[in-house]
C-alpha positions as CSV (number, residue, x, y, z in Angstrom):
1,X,7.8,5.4,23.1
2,X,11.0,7.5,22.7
3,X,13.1,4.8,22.6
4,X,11.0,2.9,20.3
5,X,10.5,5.7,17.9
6,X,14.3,6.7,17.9
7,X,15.1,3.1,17.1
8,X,13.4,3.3,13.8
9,X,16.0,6.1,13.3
10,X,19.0,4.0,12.9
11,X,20.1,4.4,9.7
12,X,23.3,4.8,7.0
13,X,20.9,7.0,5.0
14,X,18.5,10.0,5.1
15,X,15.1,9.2,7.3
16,X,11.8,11.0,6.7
17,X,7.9,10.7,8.5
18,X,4.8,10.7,6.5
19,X,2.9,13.6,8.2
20,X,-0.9,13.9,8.0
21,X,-1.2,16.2,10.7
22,X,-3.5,13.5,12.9
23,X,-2.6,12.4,16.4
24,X,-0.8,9.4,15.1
25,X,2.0,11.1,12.6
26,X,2.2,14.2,14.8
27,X,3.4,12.2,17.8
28,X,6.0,10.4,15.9
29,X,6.9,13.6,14.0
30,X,7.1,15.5,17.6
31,X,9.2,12.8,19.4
32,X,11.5,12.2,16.4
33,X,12.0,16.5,16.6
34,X,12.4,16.7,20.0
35,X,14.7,13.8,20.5
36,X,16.1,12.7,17.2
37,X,18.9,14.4,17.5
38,X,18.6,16.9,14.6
39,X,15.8,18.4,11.7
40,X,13.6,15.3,10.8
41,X,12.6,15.5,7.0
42,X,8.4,15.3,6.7
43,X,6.4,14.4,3.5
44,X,2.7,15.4,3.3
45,X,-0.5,14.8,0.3
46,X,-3.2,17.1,-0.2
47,X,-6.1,17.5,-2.6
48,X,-7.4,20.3,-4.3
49,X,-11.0,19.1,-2.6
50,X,-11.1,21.2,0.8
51,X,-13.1,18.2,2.4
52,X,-9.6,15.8,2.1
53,X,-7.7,18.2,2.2
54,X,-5.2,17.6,5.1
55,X,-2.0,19.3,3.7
56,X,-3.1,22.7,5.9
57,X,-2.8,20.7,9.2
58,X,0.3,18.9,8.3
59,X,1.8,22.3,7.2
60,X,0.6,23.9,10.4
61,X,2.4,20.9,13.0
62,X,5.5,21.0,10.7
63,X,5.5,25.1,11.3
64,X,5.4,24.2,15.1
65,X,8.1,21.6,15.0
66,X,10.3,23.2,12.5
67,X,10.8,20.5,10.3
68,X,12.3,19.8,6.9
69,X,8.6,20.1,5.0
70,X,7.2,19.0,1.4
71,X,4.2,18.8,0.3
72,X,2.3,17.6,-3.0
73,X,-1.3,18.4,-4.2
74,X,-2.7,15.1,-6.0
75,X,-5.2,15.4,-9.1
76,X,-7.2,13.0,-11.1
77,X,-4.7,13.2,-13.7
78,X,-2.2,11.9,-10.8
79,X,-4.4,9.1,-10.1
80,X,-5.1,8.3,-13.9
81,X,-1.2,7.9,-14.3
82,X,-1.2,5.0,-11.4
83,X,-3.9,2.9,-12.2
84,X,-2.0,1.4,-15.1
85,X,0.2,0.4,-12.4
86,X,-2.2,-0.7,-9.8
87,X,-2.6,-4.3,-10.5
88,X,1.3,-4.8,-10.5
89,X,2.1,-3.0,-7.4
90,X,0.0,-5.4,-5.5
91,X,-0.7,-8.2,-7.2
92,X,-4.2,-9.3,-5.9
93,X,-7.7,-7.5,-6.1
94,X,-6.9,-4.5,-3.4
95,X,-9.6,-2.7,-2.8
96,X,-8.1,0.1,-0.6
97,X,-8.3,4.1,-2.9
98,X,-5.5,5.2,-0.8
99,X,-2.8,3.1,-1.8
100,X,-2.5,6.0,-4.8
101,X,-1.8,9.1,-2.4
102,X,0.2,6.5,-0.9
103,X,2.1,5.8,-3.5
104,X,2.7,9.0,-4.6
105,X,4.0,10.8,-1.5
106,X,6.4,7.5,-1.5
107,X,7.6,8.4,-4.4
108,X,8.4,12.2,-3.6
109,X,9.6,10.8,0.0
110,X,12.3,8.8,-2.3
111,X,13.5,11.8,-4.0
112,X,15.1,13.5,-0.6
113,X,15.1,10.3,1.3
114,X,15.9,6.5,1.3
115,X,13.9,5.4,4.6
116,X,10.1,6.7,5.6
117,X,8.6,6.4,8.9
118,X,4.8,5.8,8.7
119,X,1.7,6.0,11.9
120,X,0.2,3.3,11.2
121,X,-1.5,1.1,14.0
122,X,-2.5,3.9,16.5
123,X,-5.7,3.6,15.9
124,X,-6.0,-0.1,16.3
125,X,-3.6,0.2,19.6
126,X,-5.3,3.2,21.0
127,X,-9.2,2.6,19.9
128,X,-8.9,5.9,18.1
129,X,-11.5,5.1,15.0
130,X,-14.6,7.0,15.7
131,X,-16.7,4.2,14.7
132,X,-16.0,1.8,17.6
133,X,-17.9,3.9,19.9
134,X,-21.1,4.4,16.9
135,X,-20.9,0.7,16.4
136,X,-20.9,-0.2,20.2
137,X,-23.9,2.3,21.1
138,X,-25.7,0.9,18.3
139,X,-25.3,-2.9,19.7
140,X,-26.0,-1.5,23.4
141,X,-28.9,-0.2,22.3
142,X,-30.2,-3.4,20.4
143,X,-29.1,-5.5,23.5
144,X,-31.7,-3.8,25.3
145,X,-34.6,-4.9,23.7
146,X,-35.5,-8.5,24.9
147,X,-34.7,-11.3,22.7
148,X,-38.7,-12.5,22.4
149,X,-38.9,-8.8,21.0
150,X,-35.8,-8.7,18.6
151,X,-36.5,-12.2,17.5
152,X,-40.4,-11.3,16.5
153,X,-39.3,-8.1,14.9
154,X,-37.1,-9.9,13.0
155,X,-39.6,-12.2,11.5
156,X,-41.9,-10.0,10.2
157,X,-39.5,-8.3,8.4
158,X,-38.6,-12.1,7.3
159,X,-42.4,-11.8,5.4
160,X,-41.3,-9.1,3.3
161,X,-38.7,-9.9,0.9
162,X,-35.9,-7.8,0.0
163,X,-36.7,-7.3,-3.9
164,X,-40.3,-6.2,-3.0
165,X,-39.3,-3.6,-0.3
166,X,-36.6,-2.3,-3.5
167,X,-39.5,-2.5,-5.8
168,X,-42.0,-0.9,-4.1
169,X,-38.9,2.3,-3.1
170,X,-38.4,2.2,-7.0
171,X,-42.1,3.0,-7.6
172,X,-42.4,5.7,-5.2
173,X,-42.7,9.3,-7.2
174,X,-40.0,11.3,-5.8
175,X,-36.8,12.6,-7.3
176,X,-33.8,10.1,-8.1
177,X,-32.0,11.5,-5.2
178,X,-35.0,11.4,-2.4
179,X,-35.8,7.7,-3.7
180,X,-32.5,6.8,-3.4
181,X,-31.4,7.9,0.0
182,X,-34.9,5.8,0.7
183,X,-33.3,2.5,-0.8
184,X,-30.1,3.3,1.5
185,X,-31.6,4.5,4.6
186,X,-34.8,2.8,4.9
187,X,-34.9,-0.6,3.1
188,X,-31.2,-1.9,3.3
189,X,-31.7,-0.5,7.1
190,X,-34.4,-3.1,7.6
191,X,-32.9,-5.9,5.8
192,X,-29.8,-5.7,8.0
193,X,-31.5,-5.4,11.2
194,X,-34.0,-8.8,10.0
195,X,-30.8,-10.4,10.6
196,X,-28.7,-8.8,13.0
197,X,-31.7,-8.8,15.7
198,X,-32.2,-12.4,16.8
199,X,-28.6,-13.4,18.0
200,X,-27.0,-10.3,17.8
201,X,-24.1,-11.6,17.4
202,X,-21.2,-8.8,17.5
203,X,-19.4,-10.4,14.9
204,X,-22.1,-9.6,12.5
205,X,-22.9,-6.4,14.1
206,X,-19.6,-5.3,13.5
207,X,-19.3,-6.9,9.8
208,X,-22.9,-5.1,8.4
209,X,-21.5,-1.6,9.8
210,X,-17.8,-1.7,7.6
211,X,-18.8,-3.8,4.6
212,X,-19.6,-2.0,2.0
213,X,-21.5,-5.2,0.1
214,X,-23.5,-7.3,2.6
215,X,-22.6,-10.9,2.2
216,X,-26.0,-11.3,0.7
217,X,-25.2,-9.0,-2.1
218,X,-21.8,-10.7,-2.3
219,X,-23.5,-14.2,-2.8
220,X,-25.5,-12.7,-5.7
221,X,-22.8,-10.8,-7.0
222,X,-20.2,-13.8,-7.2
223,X,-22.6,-16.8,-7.4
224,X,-21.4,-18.3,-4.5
225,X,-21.6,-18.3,-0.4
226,X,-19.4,-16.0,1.2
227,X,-17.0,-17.5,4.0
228,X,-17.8,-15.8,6.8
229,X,-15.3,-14.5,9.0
230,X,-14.3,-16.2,12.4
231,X,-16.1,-14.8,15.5
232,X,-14.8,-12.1,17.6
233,X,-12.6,-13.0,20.3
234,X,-15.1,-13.7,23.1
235,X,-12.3,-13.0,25.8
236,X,-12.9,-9.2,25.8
237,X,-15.8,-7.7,27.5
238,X,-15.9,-4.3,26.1
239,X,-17.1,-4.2,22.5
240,X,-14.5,-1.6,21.3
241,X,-12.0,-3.8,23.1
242,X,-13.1,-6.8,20.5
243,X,-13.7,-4.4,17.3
244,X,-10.1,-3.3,17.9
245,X,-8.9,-6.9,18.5
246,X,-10.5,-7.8,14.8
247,X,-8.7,-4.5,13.2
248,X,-5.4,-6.0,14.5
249,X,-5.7,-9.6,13.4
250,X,-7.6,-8.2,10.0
251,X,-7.8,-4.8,8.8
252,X,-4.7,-3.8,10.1
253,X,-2.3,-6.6,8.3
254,X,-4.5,-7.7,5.4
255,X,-5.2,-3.6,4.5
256,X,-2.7,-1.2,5.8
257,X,0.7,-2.7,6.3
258,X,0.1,-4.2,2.8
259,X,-0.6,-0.7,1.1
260,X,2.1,0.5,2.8
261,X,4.8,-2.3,2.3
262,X,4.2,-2.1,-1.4
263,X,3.8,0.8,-2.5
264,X,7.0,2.1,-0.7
265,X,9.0,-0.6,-2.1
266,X,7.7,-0.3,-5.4
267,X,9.2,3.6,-5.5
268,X,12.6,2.3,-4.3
269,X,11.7,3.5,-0.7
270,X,11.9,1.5,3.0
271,X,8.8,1.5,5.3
272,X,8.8,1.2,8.5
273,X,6.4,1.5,11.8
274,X,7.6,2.8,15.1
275,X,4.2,2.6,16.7
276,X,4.2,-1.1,16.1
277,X,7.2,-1.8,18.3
278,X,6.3,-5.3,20.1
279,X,7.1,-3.0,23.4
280,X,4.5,-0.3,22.5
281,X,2.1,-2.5,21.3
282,X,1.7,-4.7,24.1
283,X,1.7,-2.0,26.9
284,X,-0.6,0.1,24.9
285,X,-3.1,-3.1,24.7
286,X,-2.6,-4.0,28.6
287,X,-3.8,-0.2,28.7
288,X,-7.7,0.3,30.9
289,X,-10.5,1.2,28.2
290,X,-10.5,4.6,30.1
291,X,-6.8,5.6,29.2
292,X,-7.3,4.7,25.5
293,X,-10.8,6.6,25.4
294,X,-10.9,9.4,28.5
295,X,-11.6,12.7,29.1
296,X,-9.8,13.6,26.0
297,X,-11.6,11.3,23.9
298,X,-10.0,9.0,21.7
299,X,-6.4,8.4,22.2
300,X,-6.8,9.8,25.1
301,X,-3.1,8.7,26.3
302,X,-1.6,9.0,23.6
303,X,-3.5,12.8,22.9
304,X,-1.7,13.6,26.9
305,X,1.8,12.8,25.9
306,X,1.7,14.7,22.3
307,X,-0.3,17.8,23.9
308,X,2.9,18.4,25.7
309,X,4.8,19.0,21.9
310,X,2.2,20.6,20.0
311,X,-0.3,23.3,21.3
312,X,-3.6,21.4,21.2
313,X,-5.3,24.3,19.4
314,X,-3.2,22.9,16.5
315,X,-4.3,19.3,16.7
316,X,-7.9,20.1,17.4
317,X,-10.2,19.3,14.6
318,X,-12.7,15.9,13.7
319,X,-11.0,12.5,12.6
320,X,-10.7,12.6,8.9
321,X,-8.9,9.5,7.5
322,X,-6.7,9.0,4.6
323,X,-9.6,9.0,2.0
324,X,-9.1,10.9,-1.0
325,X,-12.0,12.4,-3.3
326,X,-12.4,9.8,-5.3
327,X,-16.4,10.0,-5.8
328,X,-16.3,13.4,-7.9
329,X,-13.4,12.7,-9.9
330,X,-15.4,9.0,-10.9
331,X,-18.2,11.5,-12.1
332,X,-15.8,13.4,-13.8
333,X,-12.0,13.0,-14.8
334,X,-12.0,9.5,-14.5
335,X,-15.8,9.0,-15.5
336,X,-14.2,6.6,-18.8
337,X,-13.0,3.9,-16.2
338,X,-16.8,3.5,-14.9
339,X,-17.8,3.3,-18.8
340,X,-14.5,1.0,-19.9
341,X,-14.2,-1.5,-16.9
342,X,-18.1,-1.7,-15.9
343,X,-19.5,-1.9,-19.0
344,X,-22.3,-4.7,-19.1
345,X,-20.7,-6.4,-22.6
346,X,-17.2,-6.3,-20.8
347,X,-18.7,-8.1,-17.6
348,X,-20.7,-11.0,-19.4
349,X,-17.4,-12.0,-21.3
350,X,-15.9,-12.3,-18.0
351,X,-18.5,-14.5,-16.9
352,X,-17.4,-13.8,-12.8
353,X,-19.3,-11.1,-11.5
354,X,-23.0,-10.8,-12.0
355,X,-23.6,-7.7,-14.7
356,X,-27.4,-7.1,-13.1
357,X,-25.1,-6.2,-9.8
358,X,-22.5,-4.8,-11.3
359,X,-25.1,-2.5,-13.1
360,X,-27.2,-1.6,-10.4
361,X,-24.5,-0.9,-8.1
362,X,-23.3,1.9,-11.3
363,X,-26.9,3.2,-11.4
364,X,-26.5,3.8,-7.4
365,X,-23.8,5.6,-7.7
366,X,-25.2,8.0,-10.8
367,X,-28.3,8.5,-8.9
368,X,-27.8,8.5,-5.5
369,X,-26.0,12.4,-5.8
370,X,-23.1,13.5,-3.4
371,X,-25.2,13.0,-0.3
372,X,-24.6,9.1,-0.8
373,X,-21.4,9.0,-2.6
374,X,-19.4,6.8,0.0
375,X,-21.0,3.5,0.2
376,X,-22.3,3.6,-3.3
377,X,-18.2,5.3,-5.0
378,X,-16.6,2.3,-2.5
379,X,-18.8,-0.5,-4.2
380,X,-17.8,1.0,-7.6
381,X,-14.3,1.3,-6.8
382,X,-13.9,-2.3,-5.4
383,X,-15.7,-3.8,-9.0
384,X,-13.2,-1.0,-11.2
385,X,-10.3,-2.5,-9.0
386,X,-11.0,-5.9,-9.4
387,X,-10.9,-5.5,-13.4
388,X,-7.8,-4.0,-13.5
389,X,-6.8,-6.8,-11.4
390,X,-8.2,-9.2,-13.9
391,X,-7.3,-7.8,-17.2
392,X,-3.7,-7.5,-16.0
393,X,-3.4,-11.3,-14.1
394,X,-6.2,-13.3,-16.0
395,X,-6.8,-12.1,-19.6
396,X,-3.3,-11.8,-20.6
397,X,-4.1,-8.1,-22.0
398,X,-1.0,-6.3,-20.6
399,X,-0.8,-2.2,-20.8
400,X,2.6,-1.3,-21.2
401,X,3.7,1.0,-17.6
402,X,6.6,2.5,-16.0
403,X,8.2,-0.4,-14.5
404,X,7.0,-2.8,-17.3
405,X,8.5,-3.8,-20.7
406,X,6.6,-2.9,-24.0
407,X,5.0,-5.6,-25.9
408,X,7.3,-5.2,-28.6
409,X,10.4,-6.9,-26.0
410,X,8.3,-8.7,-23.7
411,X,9.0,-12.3,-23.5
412,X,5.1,-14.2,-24.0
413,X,4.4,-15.1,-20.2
414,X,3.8,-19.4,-19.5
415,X,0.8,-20.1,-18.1
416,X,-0.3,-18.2,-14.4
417,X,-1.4,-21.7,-13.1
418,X,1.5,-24.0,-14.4
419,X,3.0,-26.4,-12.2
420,X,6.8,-26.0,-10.9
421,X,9.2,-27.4,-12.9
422,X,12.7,-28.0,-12.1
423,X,15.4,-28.1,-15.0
424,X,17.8,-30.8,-15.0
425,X,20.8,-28.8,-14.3
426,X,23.7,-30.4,-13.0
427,X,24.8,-30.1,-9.8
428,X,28.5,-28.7,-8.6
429,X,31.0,-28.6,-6.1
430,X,32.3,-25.3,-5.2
431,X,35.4,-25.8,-7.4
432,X,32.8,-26.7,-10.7
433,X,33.4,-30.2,-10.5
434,X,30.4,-31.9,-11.5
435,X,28.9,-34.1,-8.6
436,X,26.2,-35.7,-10.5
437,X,27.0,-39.4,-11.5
438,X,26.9,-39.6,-15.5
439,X,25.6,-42.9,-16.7
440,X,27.4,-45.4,-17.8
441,X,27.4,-47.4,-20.7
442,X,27.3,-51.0,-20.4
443,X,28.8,-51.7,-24.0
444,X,32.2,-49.0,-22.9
445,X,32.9,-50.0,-19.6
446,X,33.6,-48.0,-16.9
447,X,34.0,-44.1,-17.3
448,X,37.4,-42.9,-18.3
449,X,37.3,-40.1,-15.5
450,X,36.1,-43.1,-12.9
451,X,39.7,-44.9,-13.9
452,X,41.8,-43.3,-13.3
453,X,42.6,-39.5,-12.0
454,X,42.9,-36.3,-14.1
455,X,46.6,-36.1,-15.5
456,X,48.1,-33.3,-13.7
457,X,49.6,-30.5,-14.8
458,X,53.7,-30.4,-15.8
459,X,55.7,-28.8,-13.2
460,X,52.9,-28.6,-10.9
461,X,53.4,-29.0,-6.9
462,X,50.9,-32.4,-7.5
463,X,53.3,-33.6,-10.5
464,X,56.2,-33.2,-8.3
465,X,54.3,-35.1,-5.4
466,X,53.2,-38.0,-7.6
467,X,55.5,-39.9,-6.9
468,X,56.1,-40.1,-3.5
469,X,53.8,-40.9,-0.6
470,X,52.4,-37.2,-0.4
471,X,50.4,-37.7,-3.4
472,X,48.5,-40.3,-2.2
473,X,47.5,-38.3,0.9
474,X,47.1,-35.8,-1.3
475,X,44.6,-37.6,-3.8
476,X,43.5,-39.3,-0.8
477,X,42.2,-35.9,0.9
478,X,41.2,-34.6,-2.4
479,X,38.4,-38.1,-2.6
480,X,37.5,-37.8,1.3
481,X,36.8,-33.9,0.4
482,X,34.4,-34.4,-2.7
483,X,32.4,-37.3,-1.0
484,X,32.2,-35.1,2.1
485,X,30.6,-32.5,-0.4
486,X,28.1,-34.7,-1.9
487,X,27.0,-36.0,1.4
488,X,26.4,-32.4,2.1
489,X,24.5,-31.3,-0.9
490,X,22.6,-34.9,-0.3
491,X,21.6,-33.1,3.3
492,X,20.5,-30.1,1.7
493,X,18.5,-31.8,-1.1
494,X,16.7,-33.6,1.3
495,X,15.9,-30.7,3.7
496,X,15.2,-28.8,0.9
497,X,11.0,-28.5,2.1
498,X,12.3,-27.0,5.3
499,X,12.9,-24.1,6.3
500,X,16.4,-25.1,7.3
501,X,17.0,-26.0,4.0
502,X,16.5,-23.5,2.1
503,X,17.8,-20.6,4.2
504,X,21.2,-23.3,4.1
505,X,21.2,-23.3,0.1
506,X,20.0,-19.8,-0.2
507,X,23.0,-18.7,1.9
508,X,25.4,-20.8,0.6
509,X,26.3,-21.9,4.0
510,X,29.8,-23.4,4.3
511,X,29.6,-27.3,5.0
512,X,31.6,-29.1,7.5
513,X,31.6,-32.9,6.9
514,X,31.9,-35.3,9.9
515,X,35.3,-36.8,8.3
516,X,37.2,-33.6,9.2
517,X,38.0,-32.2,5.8
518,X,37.9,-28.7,5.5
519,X,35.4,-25.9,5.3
520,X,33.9,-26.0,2.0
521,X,31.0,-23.8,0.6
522,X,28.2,-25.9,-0.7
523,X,26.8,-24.4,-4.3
524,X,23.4,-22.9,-4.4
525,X,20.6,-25.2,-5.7
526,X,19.1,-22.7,-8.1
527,X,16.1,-24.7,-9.9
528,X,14.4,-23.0,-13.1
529,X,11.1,-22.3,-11.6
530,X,8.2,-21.8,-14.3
531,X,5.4,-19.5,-12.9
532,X,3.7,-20.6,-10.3
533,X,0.3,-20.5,-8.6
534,X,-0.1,-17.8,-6.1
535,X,-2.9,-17.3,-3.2
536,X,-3.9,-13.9,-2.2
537,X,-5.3,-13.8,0.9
């Protein structure tokens, strides 16, 4: 781990860590400190909401370790000034909150350094989320009930239909809150378990506990079926084992790195991961199920090695995640995006979403109170994102940003979906002779240039040679050498699909021709692309 961590080190300019304060950012902190070789720089965001705060703990381990500390409190207002951004810096619906505090301790990171060392992946490595072991209890508790049992339970639920079980919650007389927390805990309850029971199939198990919209509501929502996901790896015994497993091939790539990866190059800044050193990661996954959760609890190897840097008083305190407080600033400071971006007029002139969805899922979230804010501010926050996403990619309605030219200079963009085109530029030898044969015209005769060679210059070593036999080898070479060079670019044109090919032409690789002539650099192919289509995974 040292060694991996002090790798990520190597650098011509200044290297900082992303502190939280957690297990994960602590231990990297704490290595980097002890062995680094000198004060490491550390970058921490807090909220002015107690409940996210983390800045206190990240303060309290940089105290310890005697780092090179900074700190920023985020606001609404700081969120407000990134979402005019947000669909650039990721250009696809992303649905993740925390790409914003992201972003912005990036951004303060780049103002004292050029390289930032993130934590990400010890929770995935290590089986630290709390919710693998919630999520496994829960299935080992449905496993035990016979499958005659589960299956029968199951069907009668199957007699009741969803919109009658909402319908009759709805007319219940109780407060908006009480008869809300009755829709989330009582009838969505039952309409997951009418399908989880009968197979229990982990898979689905583990997708009803993380989604926030159930791929029934995602069917009505989008007018369409939902591709599921493919099953869990079967390989792995141990449920947390194969939640972890779907994290890593999932979550982890498709989420995290990509926040990460983009929002610190959008600021100017490079990311990197030491905990996701090939070396690490496979000897913390060949790791027993009772070294990554022991005694200690989750972690629980990686919790032995950092208790040995920082006091474990320090560290001692319930998993809180990167979340920020997102839910109380939608019903306040930022209330106007649920108004703008949500409206019901807005979402039937998109014609993609379903606007009786779309609105309840907004009267969920102004009903339910803070006691239900997280499932019902994450459904919100995926629709908001997903407009920004579309108005900025799909409607052509472009906000002037930082990073973004006003309207007044910007050049009208083709169409998103056009096809590639490739101009008919001519191609060239690496002296600028043209290599593409012109046309000739029937009615002229041959070319001129085809004749008979260019004239030389007076007084010039080739004048002087002209006439003697060492111009001909000389004019000789000079043909062998250009046909050598089109039979080259020919190569590359071909390859071109390949991988081969185009690291060749994007290089500019020198050529070496079979017939002996010299090392000559073969000239970029640089086509005129239009816009093309792009696929967000």
């Amino acid at each position: 781990m040292v060694d991996a961590f002090r790798y990520r080190m190597v650098s011509d300019v200044p290297v900082g860590v992303f502190l939280s304060g957690g297990i994960d950012s602590s231990a990297v902190a704490a290595v980097l400190q002890r062995y680094g070789g000198g004060n490491i720089h550390t970058f921490t965001i807090g909220f002015d909401d107690p409940r996210f705060n983390e800045a206190p703990h990240a303060r309290a381990v940089a105290n310890h370790l005697g780092t090179i500390h900074t700190e920023q409190i985020v606001t609404a207002r700081d969120m407000d000034a990134v979402l005019p951004q947000w669909a650039s810096l990721f250009d696809e619906p992303f649905g993740d909150s925390s790409g914003v505090p992201t972003y912005l301790v990036s951004k303060m990171a780049r103002e004292h350094v050029k390289v930032a060392l993130s934590a990400d992946g010890g929770d995935e490595l290590f089986n630290g989320y709390s919710h693998y072991g919630i999520v496994a209890d829960r299935e080992r508790s449905m496993a035990r009930i016979p499958r005659a049992a589960r299956s029968a339970f199951a069907s009668s639920l199957g007699i009741l239909e969803s919109g009658s079980l909402r319908t009759a919650a709805n007319l219940l007389p109780m407060p908006l809150g009480l008869r809300h927390a009755t829709r989330r805990n009582v009838v969505e309850r039952l309409e997951k378990l009418r399908v989880m029971l009968p197979a229990l199939d982990r898979t689905l198990v583990y997708d009803l506990a993380m989604s926030s919209w159930t791929p029934w509501e995602v069917n009505h929502l989008l007018g369409m079926s939902a591709t599921p996901r493919e099953t869990v790896h079967p390989r792995f015994a141990n449920f947390s084992e194969q939640m972890a497993h779907r994290d890593i091939r999932h979550f982890l790539p498709d989420d995290i790195l990509v926040k990460v990866d983009r929002t610190t190059m959008a600021t100017g800044l490079e990311g990197r991961e030491p905990l996701l050193d090939h070396r690490l990661a496979e000897f913390a996954l060949r790791l027993p199920m009772r070294l990554r959760r022991g005694p200690l609890g989750a972690k629980h190897l990686l919790r032995r090695v950092l208790y040995k840097l920082v006091p474990r008083e320090i560290l001692e305190r319930p998993k809180q995640g990167f979340g920020i407080p997102l839910a109380g600033w939608l019903r306040g400071e930022l209330a106007p995006l649920v108004h703008d971006y949500l409206a019901p007029q807005r979402i039937r002139d998109a014609g993609i979403l379903d606007p009786d969805m779309v609105a309840r899922a907004v009267t969920n979230f102004r009903d339910g109170g803070t006691g239900n804010d997280r499932l019902d501010m994450q459904k919100l926050w995926y629709l908001i994102s997903f407009e920004l996403w579309r108005e900025r990619w799909m409607t052509g309605e472009i906000t002037s940003d930082e990073g973004m030219p006003d309207a007044a200079t910007r050049r009208p963009d083709p169409c998103y979906c056009a096809p590639l085109q490739r101009s008919p530029r001519p191609r060239r030898c690496s002296r600028g002779r043209s290599l593409s044969r012109p046309p000739e015209d029937a009615s002229r005769g041959p070319s001129p240039a085809r004749e008979a060679p260019r004239p030389a210059r007076a007084g010039s070593p080739m004048s002087r040679a002209n006439g003697s036999s060492g111009g001909s080898r000389i004019r000789a070479a000079r043909r062998t050498s250009d046909a050598a060079a089109r039979r080259c670019l020919a190569l590359a044109d071909r390859s071109s699909t390949g991988c081969a090919g185009r690291r060749r032409r994007r290089s500019g690789a020198s050529c070496r021709c079979a017939a002996g002539a010299a090392s000559r650099r073969a000239p970029r192919a640089r086509p005129s692309l239009a816009r093309g289509c792009r696929s967000s995974s």
